[in-house]
C-alpha positions as CSV (number, residue, x, y, z in Angstrom):
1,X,0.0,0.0,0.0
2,X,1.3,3.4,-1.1
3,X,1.6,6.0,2.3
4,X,0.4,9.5,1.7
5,X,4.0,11.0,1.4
6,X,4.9,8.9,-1.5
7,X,2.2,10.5,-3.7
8,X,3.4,12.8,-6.1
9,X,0.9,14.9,-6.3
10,X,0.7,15.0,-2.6
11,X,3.8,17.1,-2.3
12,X,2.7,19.5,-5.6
13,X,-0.9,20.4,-3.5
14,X,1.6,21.2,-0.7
15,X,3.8,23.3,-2.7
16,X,0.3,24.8,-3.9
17,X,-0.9,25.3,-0.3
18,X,2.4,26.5,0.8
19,X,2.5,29.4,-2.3
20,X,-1.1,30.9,-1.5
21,X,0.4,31.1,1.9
22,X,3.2,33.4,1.0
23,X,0.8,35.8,-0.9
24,X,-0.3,36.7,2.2
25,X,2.9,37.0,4.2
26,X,5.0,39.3,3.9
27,X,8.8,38.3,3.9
28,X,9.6,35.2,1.4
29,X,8.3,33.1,4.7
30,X,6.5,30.4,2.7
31,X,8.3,30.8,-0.6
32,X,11.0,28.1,0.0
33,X,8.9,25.8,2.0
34,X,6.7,26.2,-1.3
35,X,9.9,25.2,-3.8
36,X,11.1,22.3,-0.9
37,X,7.9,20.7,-1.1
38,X,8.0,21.4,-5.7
39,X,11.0,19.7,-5.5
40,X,10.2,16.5,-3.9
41,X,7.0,16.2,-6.0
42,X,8.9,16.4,-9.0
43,X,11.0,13.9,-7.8
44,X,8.8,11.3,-6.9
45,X,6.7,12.4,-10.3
46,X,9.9,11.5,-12.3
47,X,10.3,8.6,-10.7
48,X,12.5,8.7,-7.8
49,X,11.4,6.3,-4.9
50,X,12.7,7.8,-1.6
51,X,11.5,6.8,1.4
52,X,10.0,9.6,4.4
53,X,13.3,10.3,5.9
54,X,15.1,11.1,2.8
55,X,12.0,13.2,1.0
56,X,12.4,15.2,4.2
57,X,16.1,16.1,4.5
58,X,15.6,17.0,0.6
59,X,12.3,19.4,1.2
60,X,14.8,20.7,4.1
61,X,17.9,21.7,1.9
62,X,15.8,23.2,-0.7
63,X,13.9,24.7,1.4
64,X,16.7,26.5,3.2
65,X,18.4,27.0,-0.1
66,X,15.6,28.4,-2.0
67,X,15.1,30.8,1.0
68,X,18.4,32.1,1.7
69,X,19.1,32.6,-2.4
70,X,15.5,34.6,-2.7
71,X,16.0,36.6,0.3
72,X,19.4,37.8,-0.8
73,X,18.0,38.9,-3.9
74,X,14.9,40.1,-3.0
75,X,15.2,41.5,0.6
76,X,16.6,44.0,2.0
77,X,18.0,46.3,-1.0
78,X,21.2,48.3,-1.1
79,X,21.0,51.7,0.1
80,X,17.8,51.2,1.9
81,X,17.4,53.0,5.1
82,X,15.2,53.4,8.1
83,X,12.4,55.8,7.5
84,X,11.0,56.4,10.8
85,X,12.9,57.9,13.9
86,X,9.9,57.1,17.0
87,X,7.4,54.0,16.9
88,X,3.2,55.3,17.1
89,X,3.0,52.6,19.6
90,X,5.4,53.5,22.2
91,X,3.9,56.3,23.4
């Protein structure tokens, strides 16, 4: 019997899921999480039989990967600067 990880499609609905997160967070939070889980669908779409453990440390190095690479280019840019000098909320 096939378990629920080894599903292809599984891992793409989760990439899906994991997307429409990120478009309503702010700060490439979901992003890699979203290309981790890609990744291992495609995988196991192709072909690839991996068992739990080894789907997981894959969906955790692209997942790290795909976040640390987007958030250098797409966070913080050069030459950007604080804006503000006193928070509304502290007083």
């Amino acid at each position: 019997m096939m378990m629920l990880w080894e599903i292809w499609w599984v891992w793409i609905a989760a990439a899906l899921v994991l997307a429409i997160f990120e478009v309503f967070t702010a700060g490439f939070v979901f992003v890699g999480f979203a290309l981790g889980a890609a990744v291992v669908g495609v995988l196991l779409a192709v072909g690839v039989s991996i068992a739990l453990a080894w789907a997981l440390v894959v969906f955790a190095i692209v997942s790290v990967a795909a976040w640390v690479i987007l958030r250098a280019a797409f966070g913080v840019r050069r030459g950007q600067r604080q804006t503000f000098h006193r928070d509304i909320n502290e007083d």
